[in-house]
N, C-alpha and C positions, 0 to 999 in steps of 0.2 A: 657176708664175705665180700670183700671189694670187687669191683669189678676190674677184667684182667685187660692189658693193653699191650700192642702188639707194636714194638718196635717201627716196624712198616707204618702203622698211624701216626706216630711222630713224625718222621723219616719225611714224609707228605708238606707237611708244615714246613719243613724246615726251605733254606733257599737251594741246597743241595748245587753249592757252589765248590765245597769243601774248600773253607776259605782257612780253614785250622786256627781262627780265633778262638776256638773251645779248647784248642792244645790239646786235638784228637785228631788222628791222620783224614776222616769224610766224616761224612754229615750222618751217614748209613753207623758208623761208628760212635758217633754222639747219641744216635737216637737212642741203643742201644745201653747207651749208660745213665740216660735218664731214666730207662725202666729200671734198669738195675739199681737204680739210686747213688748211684757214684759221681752223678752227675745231674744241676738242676735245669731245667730248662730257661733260668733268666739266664745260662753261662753262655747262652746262642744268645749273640744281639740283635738278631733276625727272628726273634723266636719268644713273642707276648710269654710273659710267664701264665696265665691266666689261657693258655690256648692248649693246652696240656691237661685231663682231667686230673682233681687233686687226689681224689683213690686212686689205687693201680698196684699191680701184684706183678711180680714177674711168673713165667706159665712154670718156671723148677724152678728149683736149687741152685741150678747152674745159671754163669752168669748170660744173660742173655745174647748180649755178642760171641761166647765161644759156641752158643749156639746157631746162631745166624752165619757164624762163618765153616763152620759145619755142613751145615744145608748149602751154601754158596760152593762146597769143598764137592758134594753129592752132586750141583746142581752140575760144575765142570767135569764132574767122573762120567755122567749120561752124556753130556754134550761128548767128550773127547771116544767115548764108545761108539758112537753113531759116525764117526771119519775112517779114512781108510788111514791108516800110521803107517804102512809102508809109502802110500802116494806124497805124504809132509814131510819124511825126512831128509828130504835135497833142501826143500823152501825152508827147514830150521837148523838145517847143518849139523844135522842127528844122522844116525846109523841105524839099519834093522839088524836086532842080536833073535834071529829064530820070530817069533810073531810079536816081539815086543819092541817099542821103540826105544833106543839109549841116548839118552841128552845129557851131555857132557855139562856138569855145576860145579866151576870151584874147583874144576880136575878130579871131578867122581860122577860115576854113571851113575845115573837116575834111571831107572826103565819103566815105562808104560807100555801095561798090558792092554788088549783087545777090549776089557772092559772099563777103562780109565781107574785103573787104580797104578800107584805110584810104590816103585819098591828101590832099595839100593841097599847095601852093604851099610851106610850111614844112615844116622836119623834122620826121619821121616814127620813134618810135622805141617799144619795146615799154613805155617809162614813161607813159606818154600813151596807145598804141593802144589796151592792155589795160581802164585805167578808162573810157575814152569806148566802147569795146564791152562794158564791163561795165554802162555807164550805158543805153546802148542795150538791153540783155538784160534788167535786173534793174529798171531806174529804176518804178514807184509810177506815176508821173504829178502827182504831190502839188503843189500849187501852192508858194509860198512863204510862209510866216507873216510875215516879215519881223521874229520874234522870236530875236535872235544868241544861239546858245550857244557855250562853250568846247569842245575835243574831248572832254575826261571826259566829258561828257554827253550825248554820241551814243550810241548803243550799241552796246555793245562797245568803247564808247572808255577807260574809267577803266585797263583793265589796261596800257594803249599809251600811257597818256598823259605819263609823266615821258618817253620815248623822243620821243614827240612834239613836245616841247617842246626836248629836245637837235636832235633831227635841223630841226625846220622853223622854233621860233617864237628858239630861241635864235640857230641860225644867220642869219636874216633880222634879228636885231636888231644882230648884229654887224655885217652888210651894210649896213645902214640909217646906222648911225652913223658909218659909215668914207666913207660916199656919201652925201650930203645931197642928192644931184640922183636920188634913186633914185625917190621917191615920185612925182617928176614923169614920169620915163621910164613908170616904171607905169600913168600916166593918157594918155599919148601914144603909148606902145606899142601897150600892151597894153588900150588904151579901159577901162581902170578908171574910176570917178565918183568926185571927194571927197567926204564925208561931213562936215558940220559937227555939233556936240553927242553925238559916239559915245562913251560911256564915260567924257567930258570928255578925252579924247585929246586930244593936240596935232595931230595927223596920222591923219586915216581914213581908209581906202581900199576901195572895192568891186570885187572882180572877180571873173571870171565863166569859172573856167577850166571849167563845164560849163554850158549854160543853166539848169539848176533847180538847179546846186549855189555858189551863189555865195559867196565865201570874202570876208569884212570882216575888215583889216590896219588895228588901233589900234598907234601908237606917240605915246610917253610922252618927251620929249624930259629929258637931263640936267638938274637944274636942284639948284643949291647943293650938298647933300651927299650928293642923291639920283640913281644910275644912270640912263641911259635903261628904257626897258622896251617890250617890243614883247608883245599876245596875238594870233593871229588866232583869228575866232570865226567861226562858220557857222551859217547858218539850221535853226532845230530840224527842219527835214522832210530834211536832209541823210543822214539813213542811211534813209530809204523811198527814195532813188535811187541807194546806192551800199553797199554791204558795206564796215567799219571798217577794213577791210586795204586796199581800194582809194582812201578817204577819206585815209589815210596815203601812201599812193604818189604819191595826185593832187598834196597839196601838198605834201610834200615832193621831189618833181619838181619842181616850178615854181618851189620854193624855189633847187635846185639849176640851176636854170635862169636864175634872176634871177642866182646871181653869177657865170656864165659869162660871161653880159652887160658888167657889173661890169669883171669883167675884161679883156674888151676894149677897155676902155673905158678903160683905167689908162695 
Protein backbone atom coordinates (compact mmCIF):
# COMPACT_ATOMS: atom_id res chain seq x y z
CA UNK A 1 0.00 0.00 0.00
CA UNK A 2 1.56 3.41 -0.58
CA UNK A 3 2.49 5.33 1.86
CA UNK A 4 -0.02 8.19 2.83
CA UNK A 5 1.00 12.04 2.64
CA UNK A 6 -0.46 14.71 4.49
CA UNK A 7 -1.15 17.93 2.60
CA UNK A 8 0.67 19.89 5.58
CA UNK A 9 4.05 17.95 4.31
CA UNK A 10 3.86 19.51 1.07
CA UNK A 11 2.48 22.82 2.30
CA UNK A 12 6.14 23.03 4.34
CA UNK A 13 8.18 22.93 1.06
CA UNK A 14 6.35 25.07 -0.48
CA UNK A 15 7.45 29.21 -0.45
CA UNK A 16 4.01 29.89 1.12
CA UNK A 17 3.97 33.28 -0.47
CA UNK A 18 0.69 32.36 -2.26
CA UNK A 19 1.97 33.88 -5.22
CA UNK A 20 -0.98 32.08 -7.39
CA UNK A 21 1.37 31.01 -10.18
CA UNK A 22 -0.26 27.53 -9.74
CA UNK A 23 -3.78 29.37 -10.53
CA UNK A 24 -4.75 28.32 -6.92
CA UNK A 25 -5.97 31.01 -4.57
CA UNK A 26 -2.55 29.74 -1.42
CA UNK A 27 -0.03 27.59 -1.37
CA UNK A 28 -2.19 25.59 1.67
CA UNK A 29 -4.67 25.11 -1.50
CA UNK A 30 -2.02 23.86 -3.90
CA UNK A 31 -0.55 21.52 -1.50
CA UNK A 32 -3.73 19.98 -1.26
CA UNK A 33 -4.25 19.39 -4.89
CA UNK A 34 -1.12 17.56 -5.32
CA UNK A 35 -2.28 14.98 -3.08
CA UNK A 36 -5.26 14.81 -4.66
CA UNK A 37 -3.63 14.60 -7.91
CA UNK A 38 -5.20 17.43 -9.68
CA UNK A 39 -2.27 19.07 -9.38
CA UNK A 40 1.61 18.17 -9.87
CA UNK A 41 4.14 19.52 -8.04
CA UNK A 42 6.55 20.76 -11.04
CA UNK A 43 3.17 23.42 -11.45
CA UNK A 44 4.86 25.32 -8.15
CA UNK A 45 8.01 26.85 -9.63
CA UNK A 46 9.30 26.95 -6.19
CA UNK A 47 8.66 23.44 -5.60
CA UNK A 48 11.65 20.66 -7.04
CA UNK A 49 9.50 18.11 -8.61
CA UNK A 50 11.57 15.40 -7.02
CA UNK A 51 10.95 16.96 -3.42
CA UNK A 52 7.46 15.47 -3.32
CA UNK A 53 7.61 11.51 -2.55
CA UNK A 54 6.47 9.78 -5.83
CA UNK A 55 3.82 7.20 -3.96
CA UNK A 56 1.20 8.90 -2.03
CA UNK A 57 -2.59 8.28 -1.42
CA UNK A 58 -4.96 10.72 -0.28
CA UNK A 59 -6.23 9.65 3.63
CA UNK A 60 -10.51 9.30 1.68
CA UNK A 61 -12.33 9.58 -0.95
CA UNK A 62 -12.85 13.00 -0.50
CA UNK A 63 -10.90 15.50 -2.02
CA UNK A 64 -8.38 16.37 0.33
CA UNK A 65 -8.71 20.33 0.39
CA UNK A 66 -12.66 20.15 1.14
CA UNK A 67 -11.15 18.37 3.86
CA UNK A 68 -8.59 20.65 5.14
CA UNK A 69 -11.02 23.30 4.93
CA UNK A 70 -13.35 21.52 6.95
CA UNK A 71 -11.01 21.19 9.77
CA UNK A 72 -9.95 25.06 9.18
CA UNK A 73 -14.14 25.53 9.39
CA UNK A 74 -14.04 23.34 13.09
CA UNK A 75 -10.67 24.80 13.75
CA UNK A 76 -12.59 28.79 13.72
CA UNK A 77 -16.05 27.24 15.36
CA UNK A 78 -13.53 26.45 18.83
CA UNK A 79 -11.80 29.60 18.36
CA UNK A 80 -15.22 31.82 17.90
CA UNK A 81 -16.72 29.48 21.19
CA UNK A 82 -14.03 30.50 23.42
CA UNK A 83 -14.96 34.79 22.94
CA UNK A 84 -17.54 36.51 24.46
CA UNK A 85 -20.03 37.48 21.12
CA UNK A 86 -21.89 39.98 23.02
CA UNK A 87 -18.40 41.92 24.15
CA UNK A 88 -17.56 41.86 19.55
CA UNK A 89 -20.56 43.13 18.22
CA UNK A 90 -19.89 47.09 18.53
CA UNK A 91 -15.97 46.33 17.17
CA UNK A 92 -17.89 44.29 14.06
CA UNK A 93 -21.02 46.23 13.68
CA UNK A 94 -23.16 43.27 14.45
CA UNK A 95 -26.19 43.05 16.95
CA UNK A 96 -27.08 40.54 19.91
CA UNK A 97 -30.55 38.50 18.64
CA UNK A 98 -30.95 36.59 22.37
CA UNK A 99 -27.20 34.72 22.83
CA UNK A 100 -26.34 34.62 19.30
CA UNK A 101 -24.54 37.14 17.40
CA UNK A 102 -26.41 38.52 13.76
CA UNK A 103 -23.87 39.75 11.13
CA UNK A 104 -25.54 41.43 8.55
CA UNK A 105 -24.07 39.58 4.60
CA UNK A 106 -25.29 40.84 1.44
CA UNK A 107 -28.55 42.17 3.48
CA UNK A 108 -29.05 38.60 5.39
CA UNK A 109 -28.37 37.68 8.99
CA UNK A 110 -26.01 35.32 9.49
CA UNK A 111 -26.23 34.35 13.40
CA UNK A 112 -23.44 32.82 15.62
CA UNK A 113 -24.23 30.79 18.28
CA UNK A 114 -22.21 30.46 21.69
CA UNK A 115 -20.51 27.52 20.27
CA UNK A 116 -19.31 28.88 16.79
CA UNK A 117 -21.63 27.40 14.60
CA UNK A 118 -23.17 29.47 11.80
CA UNK A 119 -26.98 29.41 10.85
CA UNK A 120 -29.28 31.83 8.55
CA UNK A 121 -32.38 31.39 6.69
CA UNK A 122 -29.88 31.27 3.52
CA UNK A 123 -27.28 28.72 2.57
CA UNK A 124 -24.64 28.09 4.66
CA UNK A 125 -21.51 26.78 3.16
CA UNK A 126 -17.55 26.70 4.29
CA UNK A 127 -16.90 29.80 1.41
CA UNK A 128 -18.81 32.29 3.50
CA UNK A 129 -18.72 30.57 7.19
CA UNK A 130 -15.03 30.52 7.20
CA UNK A 131 -14.39 34.60 6.21
CA UNK A 132 -17.41 35.78 8.34
CA UNK A 133 -15.73 33.60 11.43
CA UNK A 134 -12.46 34.82 10.37
CA UNK A 135 -14.15 38.38 10.32
CA UNK A 136 -15.45 37.80 13.70
CA UNK A 137 -11.81 36.46 15.19
CA UNK A 138 -9.30 38.60 13.43
CA UNK A 139 -11.60 41.97 12.23
CA UNK A 140 -9.51 45.46 14.04
CA UNK A 141 -12.70 47.03 14.60
CA UNK A 142 -11.46 49.95 12.17
CA UNK A 143 -14.03 52.05 11.03
CA UNK A 144 -14.30 52.79 7.27
CA UNK A 145 -12.10 55.47 5.43
CA UNK A 146 -14.43 55.57 2.73
CA UNK A 147 -11.04 55.79 0.62
CA UNK A 148 -11.48 52.61 -2.35
CA UNK A 149 -8.39 50.74 -3.18
CA UNK A 150 -7.81 48.15 -5.74
CA UNK A 151 -6.74 44.42 -4.22
CA UNK A 152 -2.69 45.10 -5.06
CA UNK A 153 -2.98 47.40 -2.51
CA UNK A 154 -4.21 45.46 0.52
CA UNK A 155 -1.75 43.68 2.01
CA UNK A 156 -0.65 40.94 0.95
CA UNK A 157 -2.53 41.61 -1.95
CA UNK A 158 0.08 42.49 -5.06
CA UNK A 159 1.40 38.67 -5.22
CA UNK A 160 -2.73 37.46 -5.64
CA UNK A 161 -3.52 39.93 -7.51
CA UNK A 162 -3.27 39.08 -11.50
CA UNK A 163 -5.28 35.62 -10.08
CA UNK A 164 -7.63 38.01 -8.47
CA UNK A 165 -8.52 39.62 -11.35
CA UNK A 166 -8.85 36.15 -13.41
CA UNK A 167 -11.02 34.52 -10.67
CA UNK A 168 -13.30 37.56 -9.46
CA UNK A 169 -13.03 41.00 -11.47
CA UNK A 170 -12.73 39.25 -14.99
CA UNK A 171 -15.25 36.63 -14.33
CA UNK A 172 -18.01 39.34 -12.93
CA UNK A 173 -17.33 41.34 -16.07
CA UNK A 174 -18.06 38.65 -18.29
CA UNK A 175 -21.44 38.22 -16.05
CA UNK A 176 -22.10 41.74 -16.21
CA UNK A 177 -22.09 42.03 -19.96
CA UNK A 178 -23.95 38.90 -21.00
CA UNK A 179 -26.76 40.14 -18.00
CA UNK A 180 -27.44 43.81 -18.13
CA UNK A 181 -30.23 43.20 -15.46
CA UNK A 182 -27.31 42.02 -13.14
CA UNK A 183 -26.44 45.42 -11.52
CA UNK A 184 -30.12 45.76 -10.53
CA UNK A 185 -30.73 42.28 -9.04
CA UNK A 186 -27.62 43.44 -6.94
CA UNK A 187 -29.29 46.37 -5.59
CA UNK A 188 -32.67 44.43 -5.02
CA UNK A 189 -31.19 41.43 -3.75
CA UNK A 190 -28.62 41.76 -2.25
CA UNK A 191 -29.46 45.79 -0.74
CA UNK A 192 -26.34 46.98 -2.66
CA UNK A 193 -26.59 51.21 -2.99
CA UNK A 194 -25.72 52.80 -6.49
CA UNK A 195 -22.92 55.11 -6.45
CA UNK A 196 -22.98 58.10 -8.76
CA UNK A 197 -19.36 59.83 -9.85
CA UNK A 198 -17.05 56.41 -8.96
CA UNK A 199 -14.05 56.36 -10.94
CA UNK A 200 -16.43 58.01 -13.78
CA UNK A 201 -17.88 54.52 -14.04
CA UNK A 202 -20.92 53.92 -15.98
CA UNK A 203 -22.28 51.60 -13.14
CA UNK A 204 -21.24 51.63 -9.24
CA UNK A 205 -22.15 49.36 -6.92
CA UNK A 206 -21.70 49.12 -3.09
CA UNK A 207 -22.04 46.09 -1.17
CA UNK A 208 -21.52 44.81 1.92
CA UNK A 209 -20.90 41.15 2.03
CA UNK A 210 -19.34 41.84 5.51
CA UNK A 211 -20.39 44.93 7.66
CA UNK A 212 -16.78 46.74 7.82
CA UNK A 213 -15.71 45.18 4.64
CA UNK A 214 -17.63 46.70 1.93
CA UNK A 215 -16.78 45.77 -1.62
CA UNK A 216 -17.45 48.94 -4.67
CA UNK A 217 -18.32 47.16 -8.20
CA UNK A 218 -17.29 49.96 -11.07
CA UNK A 219 -18.24 48.94 -14.49
CA UNK A 220 -17.09 50.62 -17.84
CA UNK A 221 -19.76 49.94 -20.30
CA UNK A 222 -18.39 49.00 -24.21
CA UNK A 223 -18.44 52.07 -26.06
CA UNK A 224 -16.94 52.31 -30.01
CA UNK A 225 -13.55 50.45 -30.08
CA UNK A 226 -13.31 50.20 -26.46
CA UNK A 227 -14.18 46.71 -24.35
CA UNK A 228 -16.33 46.92 -21.44
CA UNK A 229 -14.30 46.84 -18.14
CA UNK A 230 -15.22 46.02 -14.76
CA UNK A 231 -12.53 46.84 -11.16
CA UNK A 232 -13.90 46.11 -7.82
CA UNK A 233 -12.26 48.05 -5.21
CA UNK A 234 -12.49 47.97 -1.42
CA UNK A 235 -12.05 50.22 1.42
CA UNK A 236 -8.24 50.84 2.41
CA UNK A 237 -9.15 49.41 6.31
CA UNK A 238 -10.10 46.00 4.37
CA UNK A 239 -7.17 43.91 5.43
CA UNK A 240 -7.31 45.17 9.56
CA UNK A 241 -10.60 42.98 9.28
CA UNK A 242 -9.76 40.19 7.09
CA UNK A 243 -6.32 38.31 6.23
CA UNK A 244 -5.56 38.45 1.99
CA UNK A 245 -6.58 34.85 1.56
CA UNK A 246 -9.95 35.46 3.19
CA UNK A 247 -10.38 38.87 1.16
CA UNK A 248 -9.87 36.50 -1.95
CA UNK A 249 -12.32 33.83 -0.90
CA UNK A 250 -14.88 36.45 0.28
CA UNK A 251 -15.21 37.82 -3.21
CA UNK A 252 -14.54 35.53 -5.24
CA UNK A 253 -17.36 33.52 -3.58
CA UNK A 254 -19.90 35.99 -4.07
CA UNK A 255 -18.50 36.40 -7.55
CA UNK A 256 -19.15 32.69 -7.99
CA UNK A 257 -22.38 33.17 -6.50
CA UNK A 258 -23.78 35.91 -8.50
CA UNK A 259 -23.52 33.63 -11.79
CA UNK A 260 -25.29 30.80 -10.26
CA UNK A 261 -27.94 33.29 -9.82
CA UNK A 262 -27.31 34.18 -13.45
CA UNK A 263 -27.95 31.11 -14.27
CA UNK A 264 -31.11 30.45 -13.09
CA UNK A 265 -32.27 32.92 -14.38
CA UNK A 266 -31.36 31.97 -18.17
Amino acid sequence: MAPETNPLEIYKLLPRTNCGRCFLPSCLAFAAAVVSGSRKPGDCPYLPANAVPAAFRPKSDREPYTVMREEHLAGLQDQAAAIELAQSASRLGARMVGEKLAVTCLGKDFFIDPRGRVTSECHTHCGLTIPLLSYVLYSKGDDNTGRWVPFRELQGGSPMSALFGQRGEQRLQRLADGNPELFDDLVTIFSGVEEKNMFSADIAVVLRPLPKVPVLICYWMPEDDLDSKLNIFFDSTADRHLLIESIFELTVGMVMMFEKIALRHQ
